[in-house]
C-alpha positions in Angstrom: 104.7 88.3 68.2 103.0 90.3 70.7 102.5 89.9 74.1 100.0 90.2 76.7 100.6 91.3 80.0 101.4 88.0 82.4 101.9 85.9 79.6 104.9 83.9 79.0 107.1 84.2 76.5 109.0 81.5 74.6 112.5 80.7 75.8 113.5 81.0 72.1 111.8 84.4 72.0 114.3 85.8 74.9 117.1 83.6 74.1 117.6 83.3 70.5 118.2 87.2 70.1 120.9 86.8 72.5 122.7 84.0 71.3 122.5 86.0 67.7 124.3 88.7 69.4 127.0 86.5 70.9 127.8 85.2 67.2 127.7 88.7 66.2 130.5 89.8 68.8 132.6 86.8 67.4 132.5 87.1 64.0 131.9 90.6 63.0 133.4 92.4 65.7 136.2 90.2 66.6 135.7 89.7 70.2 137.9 87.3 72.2 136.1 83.8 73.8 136.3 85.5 77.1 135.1 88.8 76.4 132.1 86.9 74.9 132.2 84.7 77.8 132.0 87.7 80.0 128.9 89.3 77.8 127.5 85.9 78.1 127.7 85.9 81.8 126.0 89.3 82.3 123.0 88.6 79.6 122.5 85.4 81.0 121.5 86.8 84.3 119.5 89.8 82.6 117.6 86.8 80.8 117.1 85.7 83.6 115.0 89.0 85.4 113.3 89.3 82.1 111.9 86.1 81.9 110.1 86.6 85.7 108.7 90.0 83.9 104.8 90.5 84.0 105.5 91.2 80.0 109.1 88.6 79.4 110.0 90.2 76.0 113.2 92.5 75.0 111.4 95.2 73.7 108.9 95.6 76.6 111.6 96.4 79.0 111.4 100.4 80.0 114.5 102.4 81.5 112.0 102.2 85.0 112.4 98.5 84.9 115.9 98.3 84.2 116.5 100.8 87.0 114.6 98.1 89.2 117.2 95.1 87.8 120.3 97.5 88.6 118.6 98.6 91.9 118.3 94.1 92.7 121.9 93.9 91.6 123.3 96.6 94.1 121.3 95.2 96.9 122.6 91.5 96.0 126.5 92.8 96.7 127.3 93.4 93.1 130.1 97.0 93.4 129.6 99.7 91.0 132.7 98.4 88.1 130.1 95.1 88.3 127.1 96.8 88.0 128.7 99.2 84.9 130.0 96.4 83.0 126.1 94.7 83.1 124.6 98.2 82.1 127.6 98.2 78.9 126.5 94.5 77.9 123.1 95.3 78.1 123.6 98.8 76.1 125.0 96.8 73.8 122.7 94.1 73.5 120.2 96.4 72.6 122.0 98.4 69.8 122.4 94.9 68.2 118.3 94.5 69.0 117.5 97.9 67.2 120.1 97.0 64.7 117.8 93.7 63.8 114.4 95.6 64.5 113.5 93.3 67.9 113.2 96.4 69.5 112.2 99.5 69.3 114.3 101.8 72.1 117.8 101.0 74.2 116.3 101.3 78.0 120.3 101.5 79.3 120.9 104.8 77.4 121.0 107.2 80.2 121.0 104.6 82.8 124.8 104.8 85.2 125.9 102.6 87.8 126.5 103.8 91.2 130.2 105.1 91.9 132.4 102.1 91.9 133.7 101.9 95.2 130.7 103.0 97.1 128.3 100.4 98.2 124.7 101.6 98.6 123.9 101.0 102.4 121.3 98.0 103.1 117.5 99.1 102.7 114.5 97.4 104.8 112.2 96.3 102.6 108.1 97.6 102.7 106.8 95.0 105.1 109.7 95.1 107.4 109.2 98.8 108.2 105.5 98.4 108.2 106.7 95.7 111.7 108.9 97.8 112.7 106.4 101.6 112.9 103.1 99.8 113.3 102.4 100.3 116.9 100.2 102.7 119.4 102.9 103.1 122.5 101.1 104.9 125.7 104.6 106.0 127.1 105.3 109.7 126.3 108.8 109.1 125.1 107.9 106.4 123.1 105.5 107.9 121.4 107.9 110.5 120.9 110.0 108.4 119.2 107.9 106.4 116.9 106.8 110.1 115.7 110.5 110.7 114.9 111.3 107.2 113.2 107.5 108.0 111.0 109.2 111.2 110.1 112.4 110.3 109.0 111.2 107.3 106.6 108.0 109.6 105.7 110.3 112.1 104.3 113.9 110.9 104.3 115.3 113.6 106.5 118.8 113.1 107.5 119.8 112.9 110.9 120.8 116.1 111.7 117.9 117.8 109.7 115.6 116.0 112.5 117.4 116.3 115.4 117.5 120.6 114.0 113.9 120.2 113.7 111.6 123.2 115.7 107.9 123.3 116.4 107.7 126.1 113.5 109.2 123.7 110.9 106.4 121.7 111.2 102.6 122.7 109.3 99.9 119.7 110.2 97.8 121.0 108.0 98.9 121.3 104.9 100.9 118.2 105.7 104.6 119.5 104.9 107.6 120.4 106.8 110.3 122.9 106.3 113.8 121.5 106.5 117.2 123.4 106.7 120.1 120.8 104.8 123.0 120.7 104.2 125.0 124.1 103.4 122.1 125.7 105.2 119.4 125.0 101.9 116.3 124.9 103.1 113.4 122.9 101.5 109.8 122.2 102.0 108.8 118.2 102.4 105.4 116.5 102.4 104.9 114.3 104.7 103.1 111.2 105.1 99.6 110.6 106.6 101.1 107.7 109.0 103.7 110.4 110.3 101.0 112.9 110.9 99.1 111.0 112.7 102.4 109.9 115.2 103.1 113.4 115.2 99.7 114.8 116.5 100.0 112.0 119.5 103.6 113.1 120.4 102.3 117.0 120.2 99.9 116.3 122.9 102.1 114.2 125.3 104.8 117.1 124.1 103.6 120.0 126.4 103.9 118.1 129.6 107.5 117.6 129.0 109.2 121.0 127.1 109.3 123.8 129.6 107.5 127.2 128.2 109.7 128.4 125.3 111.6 125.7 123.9 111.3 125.6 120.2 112.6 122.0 119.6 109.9 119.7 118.4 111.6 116.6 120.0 112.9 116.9 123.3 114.5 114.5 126.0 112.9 113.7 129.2 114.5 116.7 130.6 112.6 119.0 128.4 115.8 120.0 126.2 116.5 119.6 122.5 117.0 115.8 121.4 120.4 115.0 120.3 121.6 113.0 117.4 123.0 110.5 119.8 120.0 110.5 121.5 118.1 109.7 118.0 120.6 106.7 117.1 120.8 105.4 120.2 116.5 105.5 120.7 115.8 103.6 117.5 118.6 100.8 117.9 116.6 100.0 121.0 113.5 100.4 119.2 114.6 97.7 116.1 115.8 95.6 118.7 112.6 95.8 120.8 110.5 95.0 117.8 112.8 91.9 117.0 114.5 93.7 113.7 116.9 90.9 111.8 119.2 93.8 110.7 120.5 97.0 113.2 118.4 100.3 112.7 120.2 103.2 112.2 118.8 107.1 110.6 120.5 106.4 107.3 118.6 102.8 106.6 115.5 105.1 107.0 116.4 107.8 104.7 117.8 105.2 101.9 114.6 103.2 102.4 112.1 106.1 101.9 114.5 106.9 98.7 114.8 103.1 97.6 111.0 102.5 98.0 109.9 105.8 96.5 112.3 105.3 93.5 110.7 101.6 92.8 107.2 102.5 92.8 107.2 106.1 90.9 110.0 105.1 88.7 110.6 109.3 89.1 114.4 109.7 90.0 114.4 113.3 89.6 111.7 113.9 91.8 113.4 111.2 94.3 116.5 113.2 94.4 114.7 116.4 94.6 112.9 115.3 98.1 116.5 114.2 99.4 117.9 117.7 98.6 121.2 116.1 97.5 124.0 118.5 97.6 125.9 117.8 94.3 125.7 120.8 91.9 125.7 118.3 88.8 122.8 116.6 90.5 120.5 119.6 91.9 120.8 121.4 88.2 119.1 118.4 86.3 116.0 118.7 89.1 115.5 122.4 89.5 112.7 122.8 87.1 110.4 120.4 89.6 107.8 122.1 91.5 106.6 121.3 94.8 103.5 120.7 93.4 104.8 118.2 91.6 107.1 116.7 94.4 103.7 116.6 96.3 102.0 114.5 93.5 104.3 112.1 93.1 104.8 111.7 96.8 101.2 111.1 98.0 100.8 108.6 95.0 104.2 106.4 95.6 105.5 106.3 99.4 103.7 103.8 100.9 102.9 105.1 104.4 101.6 108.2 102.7 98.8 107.1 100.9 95.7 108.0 101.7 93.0 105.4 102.5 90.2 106.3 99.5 87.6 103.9 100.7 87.6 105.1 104.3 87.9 108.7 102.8 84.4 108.0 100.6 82.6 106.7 104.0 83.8 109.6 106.2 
């Protein structure tokens, strides 16, 4: 039977190939009542995700979409150890699918759970942020820092690689800026249309407070470079002004721009690339991206970078 898209499948469709995999666990391979109670358990609940699906059948789900259902899992407090065992009864699952021919791929092949032991911090979701950095502030410093907080979500900088920031690092024009990470590697971001437009405000109101000379792009009221403190303590007051129902801090802006740009390209490499992770096991798998490419799949995922076609065409 074939499916199309936003139509609903069966239960029996979804459910029957499950509960023929359960009996297969029990009598051919042996499997204790609670390890099939345990397999049960996880299934159950990936039954569950599938059947709210645009396309609810087994062999329409992609490794993007599973990435999605592990990404919902993390959020909803399930630890790494949790989150491997689903991915190992789903793995499974689907050998026994392929085995039966009621699917055609296994979407949890190259698909790992985060590091048990380290929880993902919390992400603001799209509309949230969209409160929190839609505003037109007339005071200098707050225009300064809603410049900052577009910047930091626009191209998930860290912290440090903001507050490091100088007026060189910065190229309006071709829409990018040059970042120095950790272990002193340097790489070139795009950023966003929103964030350019925050940062040509603050760049006016800029030159009445830097003396002559200072390089810094952001600078306190005294004209001197902006310190990370400074940063933390500017957008707490910021979430808090804007009525926020969670504390803003630099790292929920960085995870966000990687959580939201992750969901809507489905392009992990290129995710990982624009964060400039560290790891050497991690950086090997992404080197053969271009910025080209970075750039492409930036402009058409993050969504305070896209530009506004219709507005474009009447310009």
């Amino acid at each position: 039977m074939t499916l199309a898209v936003g139509e609903r499948a069966p239960v029996a469709a979804l459910s029957e190939p499950l509960e023929g995999f359960l009996r297969y666990l029990a009598s051919e391979k042996r499997h204790s009542p609670r390890t099939c109670s345990s397999y049960c358990d996880d299934l159950k609940r990936f039954l569950a995700w599938v059947e709210q699906q645009p396309s609810p059948a087994w062999r329409a789900v992609t490794s993007h979409e599973l990435r999605r259902y592990v990404a919902q899992l993390s959020r909803e407090g399930l630890g790494g150890r949790s989150i491997a065992r689903h991915l190992s009864a789903i793995r499974r699952f689907y050998e026994y699918l392929l085995r039966e021919h009621l699917a055609t791929d296994n979407p949890a092949l190259d698909i790992r759970a985060p590091k048990a032991g380290r929880r993902l911090p919390k992400v603001a979701d799209v509309d949230q942020l969209n409160h929190l950095l839609d505003a037109t502030p007339d005071d200098p410093l707050e225009i300064r820092d809603l410049s900052m907080f577009e910047l930091m979500y626009s191209s998930g900088l860290r912290l440090s690689e903001l507050a490091g920031l100088n007026l060189h690092s910065l190229d309006p024009r071709g829409g990018e800026v040059r970042v120095l990470g950790k272990g002193s590697k340097e790489r070139i971001l795009p950023v966003g249309r929103k964030a350019l437009e925050a940062l040509g405000r603050w760049l006016e109101v800029r030159q009445a407070i830097a003396p002559d000379g200072e390089s810094a792009l952001y600078v306190s009221r005294r004209g001197d470079r902006l310190s990370t403190r400074s940063i933390q303590s500017r957008l707490s007051r910021w979430g808090l002004a804007k009525g926020a129902d969670q504390r803003l801090h630099p790292h929920l802006l960085r995870h966000s721009f990687a959580s939201h740009m992750l969901e809507s390209s489905g392009d992990l490499r290129a995710v990982q690339e624009l964060l400039g992770h560290a790891d050497i096991a991690t950086t090997q798998i992404y080197t053969h991206l271009d910025f080209q490419h970075l750039a492409k799949v930036y402009d058409q995922s993050h969504p305070r970078a896209r530009r506004d076609r219709k507005k474009g065409r009447e310009s």
